[in-house]
C-alpha positions as a printed NumPy array, in Angstrom:
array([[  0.   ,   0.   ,   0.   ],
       [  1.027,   3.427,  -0.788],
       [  0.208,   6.451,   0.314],
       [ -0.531,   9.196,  -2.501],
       [ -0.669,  12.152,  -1.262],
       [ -2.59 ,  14.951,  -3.86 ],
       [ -1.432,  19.041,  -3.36 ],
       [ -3.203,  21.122,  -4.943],
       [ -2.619,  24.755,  -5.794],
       [ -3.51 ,  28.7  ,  -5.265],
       [ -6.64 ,  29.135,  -3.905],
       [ -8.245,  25.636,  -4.242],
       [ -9.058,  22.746,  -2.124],
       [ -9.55 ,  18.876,  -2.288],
       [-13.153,  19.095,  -3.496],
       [-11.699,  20.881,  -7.161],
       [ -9.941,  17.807,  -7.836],
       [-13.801,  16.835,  -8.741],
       [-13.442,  12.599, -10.39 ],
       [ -9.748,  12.874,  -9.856],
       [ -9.041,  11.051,  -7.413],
       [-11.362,   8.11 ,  -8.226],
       [ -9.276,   8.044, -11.379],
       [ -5.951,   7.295, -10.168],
       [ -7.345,   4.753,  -7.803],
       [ -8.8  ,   2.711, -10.171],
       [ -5.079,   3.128, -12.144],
       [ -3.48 ,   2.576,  -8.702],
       [ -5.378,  -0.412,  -6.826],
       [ -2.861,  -0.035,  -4.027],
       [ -2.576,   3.194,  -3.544],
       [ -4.687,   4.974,  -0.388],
       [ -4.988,   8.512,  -2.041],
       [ -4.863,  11.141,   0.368],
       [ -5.964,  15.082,  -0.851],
       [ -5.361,  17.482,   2.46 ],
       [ -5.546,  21.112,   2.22 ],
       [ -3.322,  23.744,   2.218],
       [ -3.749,  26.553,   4.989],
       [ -6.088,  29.298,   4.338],
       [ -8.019,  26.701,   1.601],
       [-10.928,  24.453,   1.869],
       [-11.747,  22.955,   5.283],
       [ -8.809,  24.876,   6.513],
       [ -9.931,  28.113,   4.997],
       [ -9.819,  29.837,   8.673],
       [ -6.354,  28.9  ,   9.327],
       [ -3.754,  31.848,   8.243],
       [ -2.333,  30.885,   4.788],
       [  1.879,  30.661,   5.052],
       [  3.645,  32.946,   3.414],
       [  6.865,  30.335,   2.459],
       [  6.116,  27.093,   0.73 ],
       [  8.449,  25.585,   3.454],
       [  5.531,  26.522,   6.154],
       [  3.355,  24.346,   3.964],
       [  5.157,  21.2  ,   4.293],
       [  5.365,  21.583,   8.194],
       [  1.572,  22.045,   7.849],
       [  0.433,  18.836,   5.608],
       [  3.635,  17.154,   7.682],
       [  1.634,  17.821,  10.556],
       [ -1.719,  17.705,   9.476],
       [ -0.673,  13.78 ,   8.041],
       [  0.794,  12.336,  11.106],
       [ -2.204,  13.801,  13.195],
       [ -4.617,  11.794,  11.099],
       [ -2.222,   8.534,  11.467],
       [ -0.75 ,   8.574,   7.894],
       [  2.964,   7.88 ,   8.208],
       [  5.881,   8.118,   5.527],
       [  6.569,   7.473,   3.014],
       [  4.988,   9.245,   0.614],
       [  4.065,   9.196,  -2.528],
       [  3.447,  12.914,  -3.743],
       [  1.418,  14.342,  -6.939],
       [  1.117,  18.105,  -6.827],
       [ -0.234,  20.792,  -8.926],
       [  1.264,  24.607,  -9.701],
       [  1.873,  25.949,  -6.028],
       [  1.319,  22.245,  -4.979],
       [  4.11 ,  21.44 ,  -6.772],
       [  6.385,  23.975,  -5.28 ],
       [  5.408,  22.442,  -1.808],
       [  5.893,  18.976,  -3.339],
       [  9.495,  20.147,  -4.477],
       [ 10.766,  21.584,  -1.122],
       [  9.422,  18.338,   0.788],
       [ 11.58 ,  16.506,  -1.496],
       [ 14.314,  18.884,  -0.235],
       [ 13.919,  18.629,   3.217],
       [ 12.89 ,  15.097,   3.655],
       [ 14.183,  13.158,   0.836],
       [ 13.467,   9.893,   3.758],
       [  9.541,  10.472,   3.549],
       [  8.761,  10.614,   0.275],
       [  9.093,   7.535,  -2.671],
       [  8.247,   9.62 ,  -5.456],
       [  7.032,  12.612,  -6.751],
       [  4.899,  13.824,  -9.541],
       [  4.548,  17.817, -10.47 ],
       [  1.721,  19.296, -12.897],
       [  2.348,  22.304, -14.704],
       [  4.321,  23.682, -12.082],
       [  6.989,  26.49 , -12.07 ],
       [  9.424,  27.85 , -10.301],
       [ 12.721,  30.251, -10.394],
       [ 15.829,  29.828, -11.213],
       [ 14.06 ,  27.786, -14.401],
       [ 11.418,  29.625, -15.523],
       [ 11.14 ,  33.786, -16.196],
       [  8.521,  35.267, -14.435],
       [  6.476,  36.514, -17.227],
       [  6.578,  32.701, -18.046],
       [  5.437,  31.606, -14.485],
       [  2.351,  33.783, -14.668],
       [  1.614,  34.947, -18.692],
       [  1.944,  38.65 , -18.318],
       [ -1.693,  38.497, -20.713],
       [ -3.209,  37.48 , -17.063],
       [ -1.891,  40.432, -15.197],
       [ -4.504,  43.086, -14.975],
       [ -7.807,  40.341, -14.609],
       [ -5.689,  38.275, -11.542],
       [ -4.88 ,  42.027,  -9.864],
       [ -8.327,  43.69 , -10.195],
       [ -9.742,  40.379,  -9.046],
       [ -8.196,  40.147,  -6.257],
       [ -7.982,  43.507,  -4.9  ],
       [-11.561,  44.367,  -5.766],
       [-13.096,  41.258,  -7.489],
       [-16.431,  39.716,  -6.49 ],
       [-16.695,  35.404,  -5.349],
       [-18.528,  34.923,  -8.557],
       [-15.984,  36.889, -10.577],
       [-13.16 ,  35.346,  -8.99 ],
       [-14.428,  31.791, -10.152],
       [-15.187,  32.691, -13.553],
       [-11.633,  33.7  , -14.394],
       [ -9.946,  30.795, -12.531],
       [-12.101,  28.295, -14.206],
       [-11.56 ,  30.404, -17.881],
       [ -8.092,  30.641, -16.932],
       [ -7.028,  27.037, -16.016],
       [ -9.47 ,  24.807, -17.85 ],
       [-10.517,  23.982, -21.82 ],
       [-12.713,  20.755, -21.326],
       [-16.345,  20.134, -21.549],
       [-19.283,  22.181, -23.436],
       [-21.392,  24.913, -22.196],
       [-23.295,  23.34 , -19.533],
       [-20.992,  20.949, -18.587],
       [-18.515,  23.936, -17.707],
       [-21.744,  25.675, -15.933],
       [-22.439,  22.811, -13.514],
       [-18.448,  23.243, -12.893],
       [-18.378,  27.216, -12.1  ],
       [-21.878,  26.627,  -9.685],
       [-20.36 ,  23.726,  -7.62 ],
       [-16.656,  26.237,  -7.543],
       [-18.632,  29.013,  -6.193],
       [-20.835,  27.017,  -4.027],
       [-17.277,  25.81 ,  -2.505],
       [-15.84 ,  29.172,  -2.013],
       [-19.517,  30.165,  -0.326],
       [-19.245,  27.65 ,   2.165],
       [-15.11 ,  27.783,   2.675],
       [-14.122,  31.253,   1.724],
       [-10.655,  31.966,   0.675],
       [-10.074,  35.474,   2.274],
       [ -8.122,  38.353,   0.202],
       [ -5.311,  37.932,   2.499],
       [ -5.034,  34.393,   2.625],
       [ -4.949,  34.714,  -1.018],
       [ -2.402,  37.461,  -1.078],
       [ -0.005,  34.956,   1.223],
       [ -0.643,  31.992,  -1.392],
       [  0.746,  34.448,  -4.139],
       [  3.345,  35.725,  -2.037],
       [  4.685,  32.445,  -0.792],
       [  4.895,  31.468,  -4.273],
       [  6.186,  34.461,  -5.608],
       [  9.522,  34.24 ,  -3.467],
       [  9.744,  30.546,  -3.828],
       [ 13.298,  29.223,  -5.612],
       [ 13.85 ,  25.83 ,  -6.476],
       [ 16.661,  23.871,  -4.602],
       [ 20.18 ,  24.311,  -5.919],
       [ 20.335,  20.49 ,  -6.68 ],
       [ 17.64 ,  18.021,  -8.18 ],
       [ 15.619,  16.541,  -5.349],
       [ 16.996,  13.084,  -4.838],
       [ 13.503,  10.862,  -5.585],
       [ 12.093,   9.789,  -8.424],
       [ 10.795,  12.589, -10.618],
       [  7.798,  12.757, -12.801],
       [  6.638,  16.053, -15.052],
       [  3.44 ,  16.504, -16.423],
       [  2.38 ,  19.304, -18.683],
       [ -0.444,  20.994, -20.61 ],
       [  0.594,  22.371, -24.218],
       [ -2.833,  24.629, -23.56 ],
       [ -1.989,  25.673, -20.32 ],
       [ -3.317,  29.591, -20.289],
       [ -1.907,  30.607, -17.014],
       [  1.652,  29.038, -16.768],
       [  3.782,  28.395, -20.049],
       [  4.48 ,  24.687, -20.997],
       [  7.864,  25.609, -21.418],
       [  8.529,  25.863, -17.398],
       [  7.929,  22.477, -16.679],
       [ 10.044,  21.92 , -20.079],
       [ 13.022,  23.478, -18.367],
       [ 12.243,  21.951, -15.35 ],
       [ 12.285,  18.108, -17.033],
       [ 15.5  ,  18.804, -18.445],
       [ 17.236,  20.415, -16.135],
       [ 16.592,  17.851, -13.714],
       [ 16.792,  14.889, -16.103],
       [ 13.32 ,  13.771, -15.084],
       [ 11.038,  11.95 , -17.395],
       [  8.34 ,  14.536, -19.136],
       [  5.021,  13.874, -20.42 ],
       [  3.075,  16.624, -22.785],
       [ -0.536,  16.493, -22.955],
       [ -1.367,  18.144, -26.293],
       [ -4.496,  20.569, -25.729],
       [ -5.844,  20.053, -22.136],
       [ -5.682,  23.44 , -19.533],
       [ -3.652,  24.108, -16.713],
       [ -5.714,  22.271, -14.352],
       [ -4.827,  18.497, -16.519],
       [ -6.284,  16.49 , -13.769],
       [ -9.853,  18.387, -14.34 ],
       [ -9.459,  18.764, -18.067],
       [ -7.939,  14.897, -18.203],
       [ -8.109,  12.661, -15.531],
       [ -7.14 ,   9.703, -17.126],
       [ -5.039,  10.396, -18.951],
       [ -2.893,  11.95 , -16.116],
       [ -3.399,   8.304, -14.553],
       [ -2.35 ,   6.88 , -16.989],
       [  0.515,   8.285, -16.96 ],
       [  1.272,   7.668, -13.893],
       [  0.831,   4.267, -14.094],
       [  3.032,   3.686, -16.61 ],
       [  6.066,   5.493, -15.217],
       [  5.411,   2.903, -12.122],
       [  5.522,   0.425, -14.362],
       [  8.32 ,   1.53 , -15.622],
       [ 10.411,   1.878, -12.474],
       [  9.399,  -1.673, -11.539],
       [ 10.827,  -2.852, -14.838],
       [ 13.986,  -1.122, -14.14 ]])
């Protein structure tokens, strides 16, 4: 049995990973998937966000040996997930088996224009310094996802906003998330576990070409997903499964 344990990223909680989850467990029959949430999101929306991805680890550290769910772990992490996911590599290279990022990004690899598509600048700003709930979920969902028609994507923005109305992200707990990731640098060497990179070539918030860098710099296996959104495990599950499954496979074989 493994533990997976699922990050995700700015603003969001376990409940936007939507069918996810279900998805890798039926790729992973052994796996015990885990999806905690980040300070200042979801059912810890009242806590104070950090304001250093390093505080984040503590937290889920924490938060996971609290509930009983030891090391090792098994990580898969999207955008500021991913950063977290990176520094617990760092720092604890002994708790974790493996790790898989999702169009994540992070200096010294990646410009910052790159990070966050300077197109995106003035929406993400006036949202969140004067931007309505409803608002607010309209552009992330326009912003990180492609899939589905026009009432498929309709259901999606209702349940978002009926999240957010129940566990509020505050302006300030959102301003930490963007700080935190703002200042956040990458390691000086290549985290020593097994790496896996997933990307979106239709990501509209981060470029592709981060986790690009990322894959080769590190020398860690990449996998391209030709149209789907920044959010790939929304826009496709399976296929992100999938993918998974076959890089276990493939360390197995090794």
């Amino acid at each position: 049995m493994s533990n997976w344990i699922l990050l995700r990223g700015l603003m969001r909680e376990q409940r936007h990973w939507g069918r996810f989850p279900g998805q890798l467990a039926a790729a992973l029959p052994d796996a015990a998937i885990v999806t905690p949430d980040l300070p200042g999101n979801g059912e810890r929306h009242a806590v104070r966000s950090a304001t250093q991805v390093a505080q984040m680890v503590e937290y889920c550290r924490r938060e996971l040996r609290a509930r009983g769910i030891e090391p090792p772990y098994s990580l898969l992490a999207l955008s500021l997930g991913g950063m977290a996911a990176v520094e617990w590599c760092s720092r604890y290279p002994d708790e974790v088996e493996r790790c898989a990022l999702i169009n994540t990004s992070m200096r010294p690899y990646s410009r910052f224009h790159q990070r966050l598509r300077w197109q995106n600048y003035p929406s993400i700003v006036k949202q969140i310094l004067c931007g309505g709930m409803e608002n607010q979920e309209r552009l992330i969902l326009r912003l990180t996802s492609r899939a589905g028609d026009a009432a498929e994507r309709a259901g999606l923005l209702q349940r978002w906003q009926d999240y957010q109305r129940e566990y509020p992200v505050t302006r300030a707990n959102a301003l930490r998330q963007l700080w935190s990731a703002a200042r956040f640098r990458a390691p000086a060497l290549r985290p020593d576990v097994p790496l896996l990179i997933l990307a979106s070539a239709g990501d509209q918030l981060v470029d592709h070409r981060c986790s690009l860098r990322l894959a080769q710099a590190w020398d860690a296996p990449l996998a391209l997903h030709p149209d789907a959104g920044h959010d790939l495990p929304l826009d496709d599950g399976p296929w992100v499964a999938a993918s998974i499954a076959k890089w276990l496979a493939g360390e197995k074989g090794a």
